[in-house]
C-alpha positions in Angstrom: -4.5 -6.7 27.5 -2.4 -5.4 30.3 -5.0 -4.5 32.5 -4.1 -0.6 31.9 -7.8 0.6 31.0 -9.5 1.2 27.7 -8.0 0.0 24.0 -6.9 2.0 21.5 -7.5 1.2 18.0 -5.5 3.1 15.0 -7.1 2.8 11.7 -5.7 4.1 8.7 -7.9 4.6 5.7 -5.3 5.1 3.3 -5.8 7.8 0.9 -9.1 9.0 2.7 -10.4 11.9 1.4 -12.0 14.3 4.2 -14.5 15.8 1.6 -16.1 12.2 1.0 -15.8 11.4 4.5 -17.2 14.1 6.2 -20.3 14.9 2.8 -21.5 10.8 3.5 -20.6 10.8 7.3 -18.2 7.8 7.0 -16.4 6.0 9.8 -19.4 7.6 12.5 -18.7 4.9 15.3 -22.0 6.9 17.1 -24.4 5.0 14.8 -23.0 1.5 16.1 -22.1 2.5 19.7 -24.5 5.8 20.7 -22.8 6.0 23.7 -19.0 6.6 22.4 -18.7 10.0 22.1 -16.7 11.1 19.0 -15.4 14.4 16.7 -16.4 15.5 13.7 -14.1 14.7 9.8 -11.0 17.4 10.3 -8.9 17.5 7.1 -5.2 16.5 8.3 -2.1 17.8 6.2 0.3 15.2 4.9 4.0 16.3 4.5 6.3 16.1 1.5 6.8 13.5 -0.1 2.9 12.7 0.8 2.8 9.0 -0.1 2.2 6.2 2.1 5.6 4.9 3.4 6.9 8.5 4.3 3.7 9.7 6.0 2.9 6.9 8.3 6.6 7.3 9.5 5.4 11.0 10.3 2.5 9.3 11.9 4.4 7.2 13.9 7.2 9.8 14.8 5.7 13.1 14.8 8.4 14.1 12.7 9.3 14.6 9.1 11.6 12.9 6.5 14.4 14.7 7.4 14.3 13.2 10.9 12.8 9.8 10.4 14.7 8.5 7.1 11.9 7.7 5.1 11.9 10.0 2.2 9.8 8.2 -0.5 7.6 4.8 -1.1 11.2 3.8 -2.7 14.7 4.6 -1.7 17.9 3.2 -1.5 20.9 3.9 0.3 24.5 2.7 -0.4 23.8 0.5 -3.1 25.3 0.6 -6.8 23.5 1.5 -9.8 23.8 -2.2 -10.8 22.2 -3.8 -8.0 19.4 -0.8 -7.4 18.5 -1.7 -11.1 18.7 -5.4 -10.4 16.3 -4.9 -7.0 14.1 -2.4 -8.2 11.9 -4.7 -9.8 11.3 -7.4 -7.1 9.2 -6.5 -4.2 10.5 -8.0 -1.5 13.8 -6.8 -2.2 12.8 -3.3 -2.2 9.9 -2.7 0.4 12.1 -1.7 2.9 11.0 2.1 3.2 7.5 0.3 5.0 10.1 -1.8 7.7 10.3 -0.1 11.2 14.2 -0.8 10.8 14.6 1.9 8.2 13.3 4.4 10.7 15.7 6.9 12.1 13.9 8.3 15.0 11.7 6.5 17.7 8.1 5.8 17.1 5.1 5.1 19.2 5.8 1.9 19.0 8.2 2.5 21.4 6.6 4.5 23.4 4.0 2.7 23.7 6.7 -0.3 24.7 8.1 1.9 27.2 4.4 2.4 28.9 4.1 -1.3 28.9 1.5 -1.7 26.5 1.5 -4.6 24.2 1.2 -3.5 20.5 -0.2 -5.8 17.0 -0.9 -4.5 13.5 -2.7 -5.8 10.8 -1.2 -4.7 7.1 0.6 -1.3 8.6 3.9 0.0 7.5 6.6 0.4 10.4 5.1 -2.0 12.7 7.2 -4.7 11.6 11.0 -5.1 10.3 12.0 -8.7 8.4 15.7 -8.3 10.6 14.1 -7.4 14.3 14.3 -10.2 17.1 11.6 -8.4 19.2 8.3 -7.3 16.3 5.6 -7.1 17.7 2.8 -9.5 16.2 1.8 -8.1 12.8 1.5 -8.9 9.2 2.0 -7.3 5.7 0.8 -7.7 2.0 2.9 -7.3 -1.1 1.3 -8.1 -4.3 2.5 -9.2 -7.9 1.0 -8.6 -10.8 -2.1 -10.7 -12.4 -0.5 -13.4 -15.1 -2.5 -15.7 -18.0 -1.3 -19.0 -18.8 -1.5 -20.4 -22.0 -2.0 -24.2 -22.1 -2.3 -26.4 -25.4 -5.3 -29.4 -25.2 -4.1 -32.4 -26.2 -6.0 -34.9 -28.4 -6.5 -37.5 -25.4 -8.2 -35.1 -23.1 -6.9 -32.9 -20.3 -4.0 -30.5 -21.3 -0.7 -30.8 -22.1 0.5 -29.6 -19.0 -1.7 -31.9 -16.8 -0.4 -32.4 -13.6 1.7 -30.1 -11.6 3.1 -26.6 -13.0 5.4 -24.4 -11.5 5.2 -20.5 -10.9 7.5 -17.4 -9.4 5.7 -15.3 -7.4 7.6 -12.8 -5.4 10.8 -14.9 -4.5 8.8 -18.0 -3.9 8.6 -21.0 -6.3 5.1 -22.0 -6.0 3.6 -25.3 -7.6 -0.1 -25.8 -9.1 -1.6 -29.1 -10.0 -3.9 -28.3 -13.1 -5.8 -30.4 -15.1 -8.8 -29.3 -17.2 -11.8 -31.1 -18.0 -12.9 -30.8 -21.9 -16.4 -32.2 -21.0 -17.3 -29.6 -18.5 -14.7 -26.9 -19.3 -13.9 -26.7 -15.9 -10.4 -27.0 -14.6 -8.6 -28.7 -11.5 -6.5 -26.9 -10.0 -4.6 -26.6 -6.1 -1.6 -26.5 -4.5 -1.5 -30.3 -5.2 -4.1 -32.8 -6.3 -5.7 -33.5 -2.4 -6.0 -29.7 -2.0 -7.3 -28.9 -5.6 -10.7 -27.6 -6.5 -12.8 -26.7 -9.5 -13.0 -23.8 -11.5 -14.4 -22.0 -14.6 -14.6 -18.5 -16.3 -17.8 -17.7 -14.3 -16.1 -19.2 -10.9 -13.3 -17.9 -9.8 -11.8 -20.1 -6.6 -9.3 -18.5 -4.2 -6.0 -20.9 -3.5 -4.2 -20.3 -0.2 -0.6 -21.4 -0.5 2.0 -21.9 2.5 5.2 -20.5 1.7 8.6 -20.0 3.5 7.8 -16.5 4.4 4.2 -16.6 5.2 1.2 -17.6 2.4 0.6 -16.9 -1.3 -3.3 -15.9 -2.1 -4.8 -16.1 -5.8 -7.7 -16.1 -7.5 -8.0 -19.1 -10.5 -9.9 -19.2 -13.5 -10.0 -20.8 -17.0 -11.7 -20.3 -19.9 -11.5 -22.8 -23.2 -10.2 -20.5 -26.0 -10.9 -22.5 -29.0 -10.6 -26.3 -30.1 -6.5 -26.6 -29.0 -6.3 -23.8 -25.9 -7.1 -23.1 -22.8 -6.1 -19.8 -20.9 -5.5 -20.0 -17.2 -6.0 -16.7 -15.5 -4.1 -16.2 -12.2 -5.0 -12.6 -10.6 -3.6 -10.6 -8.4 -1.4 -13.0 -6.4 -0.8 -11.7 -2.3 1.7 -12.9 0.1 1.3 -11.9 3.2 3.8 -11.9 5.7 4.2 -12.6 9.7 6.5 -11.1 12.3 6.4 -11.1 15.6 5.4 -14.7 16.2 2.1 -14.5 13.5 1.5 -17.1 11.4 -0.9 -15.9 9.2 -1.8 -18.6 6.8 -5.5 -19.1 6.4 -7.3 -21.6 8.5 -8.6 -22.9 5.1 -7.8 -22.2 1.0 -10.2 -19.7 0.2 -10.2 -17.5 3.0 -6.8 -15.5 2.1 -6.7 -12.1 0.8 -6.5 -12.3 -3.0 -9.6 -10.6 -4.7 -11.7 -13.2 -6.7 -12.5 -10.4 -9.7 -10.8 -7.3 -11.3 -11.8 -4.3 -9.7 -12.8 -0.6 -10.5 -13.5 -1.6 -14.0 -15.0 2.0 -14.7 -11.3 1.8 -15.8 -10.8 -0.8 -18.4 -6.8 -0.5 -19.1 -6.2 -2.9 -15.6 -6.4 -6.3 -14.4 -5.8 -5.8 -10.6 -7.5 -7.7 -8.2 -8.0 -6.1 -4.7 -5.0 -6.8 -2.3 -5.8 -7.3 0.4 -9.7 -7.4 0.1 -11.6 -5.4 3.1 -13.0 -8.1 4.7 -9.8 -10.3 5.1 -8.0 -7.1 6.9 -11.1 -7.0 9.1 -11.2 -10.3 10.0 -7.5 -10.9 10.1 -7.8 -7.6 13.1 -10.4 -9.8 14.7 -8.3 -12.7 14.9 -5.4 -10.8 15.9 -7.7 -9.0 18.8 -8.8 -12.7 19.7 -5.6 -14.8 19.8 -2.7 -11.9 20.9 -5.2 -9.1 22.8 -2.6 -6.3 22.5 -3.6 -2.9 24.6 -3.2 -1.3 20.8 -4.1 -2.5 17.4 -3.0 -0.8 14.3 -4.8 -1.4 11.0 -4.6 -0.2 7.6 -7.1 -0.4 4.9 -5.7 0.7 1.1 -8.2 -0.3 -0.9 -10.0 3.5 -1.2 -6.3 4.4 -2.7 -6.4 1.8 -4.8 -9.6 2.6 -6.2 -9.0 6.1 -6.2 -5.9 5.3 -8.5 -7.4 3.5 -10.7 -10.3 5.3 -11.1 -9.9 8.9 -9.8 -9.0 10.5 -12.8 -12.2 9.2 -14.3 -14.4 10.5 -11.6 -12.9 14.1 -12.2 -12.0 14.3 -15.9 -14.0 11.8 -17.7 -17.1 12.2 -19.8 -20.3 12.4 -17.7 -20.8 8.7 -18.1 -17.2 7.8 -16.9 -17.8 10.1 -13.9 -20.8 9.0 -12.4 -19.8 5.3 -12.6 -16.0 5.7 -11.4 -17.6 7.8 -8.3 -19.9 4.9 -7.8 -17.4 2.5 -7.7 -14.9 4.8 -5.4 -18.2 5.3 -2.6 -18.9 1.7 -2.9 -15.0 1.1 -1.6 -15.6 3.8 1.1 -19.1 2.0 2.5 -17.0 -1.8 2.3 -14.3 -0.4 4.3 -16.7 1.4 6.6 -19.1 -1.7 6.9 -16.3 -3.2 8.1 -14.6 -1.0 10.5 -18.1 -0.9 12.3 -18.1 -4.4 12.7 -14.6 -4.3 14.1 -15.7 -2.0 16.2 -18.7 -3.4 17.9 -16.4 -6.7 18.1 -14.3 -4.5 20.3 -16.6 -2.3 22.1 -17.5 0.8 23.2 -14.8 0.5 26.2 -11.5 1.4 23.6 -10.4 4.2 21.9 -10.4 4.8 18.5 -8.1 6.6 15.9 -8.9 7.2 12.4 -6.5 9.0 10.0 -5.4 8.8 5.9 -1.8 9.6 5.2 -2.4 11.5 2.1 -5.5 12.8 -0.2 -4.9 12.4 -4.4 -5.0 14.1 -7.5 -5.5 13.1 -11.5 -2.1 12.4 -13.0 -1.8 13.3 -17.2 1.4 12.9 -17.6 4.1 10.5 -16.6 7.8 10.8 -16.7 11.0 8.2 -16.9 13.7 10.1 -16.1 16.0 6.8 -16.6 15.3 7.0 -19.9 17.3 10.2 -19.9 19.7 8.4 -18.3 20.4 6.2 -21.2 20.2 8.8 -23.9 23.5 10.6 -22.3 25.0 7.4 -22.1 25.0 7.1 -18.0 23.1 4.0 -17.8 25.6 1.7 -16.7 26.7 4.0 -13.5 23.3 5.7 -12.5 19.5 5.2 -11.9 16.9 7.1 -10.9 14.4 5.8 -8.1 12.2 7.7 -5.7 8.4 8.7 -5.5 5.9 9.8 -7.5 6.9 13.9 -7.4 10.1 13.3 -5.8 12.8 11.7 -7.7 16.5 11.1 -6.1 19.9 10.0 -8.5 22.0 7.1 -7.3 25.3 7.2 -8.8 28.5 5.1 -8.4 30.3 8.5 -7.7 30.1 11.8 -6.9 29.3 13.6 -10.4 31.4 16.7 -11.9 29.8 19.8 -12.4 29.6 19.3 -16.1 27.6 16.0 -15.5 25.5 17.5 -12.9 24.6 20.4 -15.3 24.0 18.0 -18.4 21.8 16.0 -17.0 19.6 19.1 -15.2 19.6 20.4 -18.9 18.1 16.8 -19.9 15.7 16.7 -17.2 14.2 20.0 -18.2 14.5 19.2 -22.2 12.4 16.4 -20.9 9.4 18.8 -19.3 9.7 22.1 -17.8 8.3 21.7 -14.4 11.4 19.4 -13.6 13.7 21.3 -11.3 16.6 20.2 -9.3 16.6 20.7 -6.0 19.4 22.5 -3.8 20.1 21.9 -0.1 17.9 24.9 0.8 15.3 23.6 -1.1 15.3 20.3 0.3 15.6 21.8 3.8 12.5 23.8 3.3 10.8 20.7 2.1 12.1 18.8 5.7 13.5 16.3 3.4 17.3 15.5 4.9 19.8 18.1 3.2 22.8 15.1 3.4 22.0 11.5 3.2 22.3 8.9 0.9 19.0 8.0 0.5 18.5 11.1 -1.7 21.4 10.1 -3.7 23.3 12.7 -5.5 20.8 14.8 -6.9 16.9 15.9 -6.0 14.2 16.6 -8.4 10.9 17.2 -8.3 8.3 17.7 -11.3 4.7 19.5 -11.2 1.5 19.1 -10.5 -0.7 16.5 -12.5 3.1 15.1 -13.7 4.3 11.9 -11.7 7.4 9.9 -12.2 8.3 6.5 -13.3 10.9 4.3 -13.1 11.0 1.8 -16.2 13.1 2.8 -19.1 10.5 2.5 -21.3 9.2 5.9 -23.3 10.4 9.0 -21.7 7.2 11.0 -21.8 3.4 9.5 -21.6 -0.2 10.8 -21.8 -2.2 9.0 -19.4 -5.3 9.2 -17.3 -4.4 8.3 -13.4 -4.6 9.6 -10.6 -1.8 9.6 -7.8 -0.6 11.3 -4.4 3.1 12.6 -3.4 2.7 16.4 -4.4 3.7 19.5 -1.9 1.4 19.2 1.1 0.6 22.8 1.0 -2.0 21.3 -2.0 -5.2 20.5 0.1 -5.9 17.7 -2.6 -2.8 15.7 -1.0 -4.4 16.3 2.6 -6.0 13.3 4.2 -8.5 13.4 6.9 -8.3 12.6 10.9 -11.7 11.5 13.4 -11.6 10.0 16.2 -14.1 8.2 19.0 -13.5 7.6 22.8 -14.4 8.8 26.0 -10.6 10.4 26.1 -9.8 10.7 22.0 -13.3 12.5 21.9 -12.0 15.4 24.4 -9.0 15.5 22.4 -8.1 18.6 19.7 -7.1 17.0 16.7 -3.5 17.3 14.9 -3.0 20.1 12.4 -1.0 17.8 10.1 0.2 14.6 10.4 3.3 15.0 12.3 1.0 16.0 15.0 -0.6 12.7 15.2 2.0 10.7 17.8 1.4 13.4 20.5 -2.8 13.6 20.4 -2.2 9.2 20.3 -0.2 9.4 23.3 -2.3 12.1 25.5 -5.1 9.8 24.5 -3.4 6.7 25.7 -2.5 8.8 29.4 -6.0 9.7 29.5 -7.7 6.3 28.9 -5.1 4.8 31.4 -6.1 7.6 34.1 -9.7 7.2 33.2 -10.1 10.7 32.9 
């Protein structure tokens, strides 16, 4: 630390929801350290489009989409309809709404710069940027889907694809030595034969993998299928990133951030594996606290919005079995994820400030709409694409479109479901999303409540039972919830909404530094 006084410790629970928080007394620092005085669970209004990558940048800003860029989870700018639809579909070629370098107006991180304070983050958008020569230390996750392999056993023993097998996961080319054991029914299996160890349907293992940009984390399996196959499960697979001078491979294979098991199975239509997993965020904050000791540490925590995705729409619209068991599963993310951040506290001590905020609340989706499948039935395809978020969709075309084009494809989008509407520059100045910019392409539409978008070209209209976030803030279901603990944050009135978080962080910073 720089010797300034007291730490201050920004925790984003994302997709907290106040009423859970505040009815089971989450995130209550008092019950670890009594004598850190702290406020009670105030519910803290997100801004439009309420999803993750655009309200953190309101965190961070104190401003709104039409100030600091970021006007969905997924944008794009000046590129053509070809390459979006090329991109779109690979990660790390379109997470750049969560970089600091997309940002259009300053953030307390540079503020915080500014005051001298050193800064570090542990799995929080805008605190880091792939292109910047001065991050501060901080890492992120990105995560690709869960895969089987299929492998044929061959007569001599072992499989037919005994030795070393290689897989794409998000850019990287990552090799596995397999080789399965027909006595046992257990398989091999490691980044190469020194590193491998032994697994079997009812033991998962977790392999740790160094790659270019950081390490690759997933959970193994295998199960024998009948006499001539085995199936290799892979879950969820996690890279996690460094900037700033982190290095964040694990200190051994087995402690990265790949979930062992699929999660929130109250929702059996899945196969996602928590990423990252609680306990590696906390511990990955206490290593960062250890080995950089900034003067503020940001940390973010999805997992209660992942399980609230998955299971949300369960908890609220299922039958009375489906409800009880999807709420169980949703508190039991809540206690994890408070378990830890009291641990991480007490680590830190009752000297520090601490911050605690979500970015948005949720709602059950029933509907989803693909808007490029319209697209392709007027024969536009080839020249424009829809991307955005999950309320908010924006066109990228190769040119500006005539009238007649603008008008056939609003009369599309409304064929396609009545709550679409297309948005004019009034409407998106009332909404604070930028009236001019390329990042909302050529046209702005939104669609209702309980109705998201999607992006594939797949069927244009779909009944399903999810859950999701992005809708108009002035829907308390989209709020999230603010708290805070400290000696200054305590004394402090909390933000009306969101964009009022950067001022309360900073008057807390002056006061902790002044000791008053």
């Amino acid at each position: 630390m720089s010797g300034r006084g007291r730490r201050l410790v920004v925790v984003c629970v994302d997709g907290g929801l106040p009423g859970i928080i505040r009815k089971h007394d989450f995130f209550n620092l008092s019950r670890a350290l009594p004598s850190l005085p702290g406020t009670a669970v105030h519910e803290l209004r997100s801004i439009y489009p309420s999803s993750t990558a655009p309200s953190h940048a309101s965190f961070l800003t104190g401003t709104h989409p039409n100030s600091h860029g970021i006007v969905g989870n997924r944008f794009w700018e000046r590129e053509s309809a070809a390459e979006i639809r090329r991109r779109a579909d690979d990660p790390l070629s379109a997470f750049h709404p969560y970089e600091a370098s997309s940002l259009t107006a300053p953030s307390l991180l540079d503020w915080f710069a500014r005051q001298g304070a050193s800064a570090a983050a542990v799995h929080f958008p805008q605190t880091f940027s792939r292109n910047a020569q001065h991050a501060i230390p901080s890492c992120y996750c990105l995560y690709a889907p869960a895969r089987d392999l299929l492998l044929p056993l061959s007569p001599a023993g072992g499989t037919a694809a005994d030795g070393m097998v290689t897989l794409s996961y998000l850019g990287h080319e990552v090799s596995l030595y397999l080789r399965f054991d027909q006595q046992t029914d257990t398989i091999t299996v490691g980044s190469s034969n020194e590193a491998a160890v032994v697994a079997d349907s009812l033991r998962p293992v977790r392999l740790d993998i160094p790659v270019a940009s950081g390490s690759i984390s997933v959970a193994v399996s295998c199960r024998r299928l009948n006499q001539d196959r085995i199936q290799v499960r892979l879950g969820t697979a996690v890279l996690t990133m460094g900037f700033g001078g982190l290095h964040p491979v694990p200190g051994r294979t087995g402690d990265g951030p790949a979930s062992l098991h699929v999660e929130y199975t109250t929702n059996p239509h899945h196969t996602f594996h928590e990423s990252p997993r609680v306990e590696w965020v906390e511990q990955t904050a206490l290593e960062i606290l250890k080995q950089q000791d900034p003067d503020v540490l940001f940390v973010r925590f999805n997992q209660a919005d992942h399980a609230q995705e998955f299971l949300y729409w369960h908890a609220v619209r299922g039958n009375s079995g489906e409800r009880s068991q999807a709420w169980k599963q949703i508190l039991d993310v809540y206690a994890r994820i408070d378990a830890s951040v009291t641990r991480l506290a007490e680590a830190i001590g009752e000297h520090s400030e601490f911050v605690f905020f979500s970015d948005h609340g949720i709602d059950y989706v029933e509907t989803h709409l693909r808007p490029n499948h319209v697209l392709a039935d007027l024969g536009l395809a080839d020249r424009m694409v829809f991307q955005g978020d999950s309320n908010c969709a924006y066109l990228y075309a190769d040119a500006p479109l005539p009238a007649t084009e603008e008008q056939r494809i609003s009369r599309a989008l409304r064929a396609l479901d009545p709550s679409i509407g297309v948005l004019s520059p009034a409407d998106r100045a009332r909404l604070k999303l930028p009236v001019s910019s390329p990042r909302v392409g050529r046209l702005t539409v939104t669609c209702g409540q309980h109705i998201e978008f999607q992006y594939s070209d797949v069927a244009p209209r779909e009944i399903v039972a999810s859950a999701s976030h992005g809708y108009l803030p002035s829907d308390s279901a989209m709020s999230g919830f603010y708290r805070c603990f400290g000696q200054a944050a305590a004394r402090q009135a909390p933000p009306s909404d969101i964009t009022g978080a950067a001022s309360v962080a900073r008057e807390i910073w002056r006061r902790a530094a002044q000791g008053t």
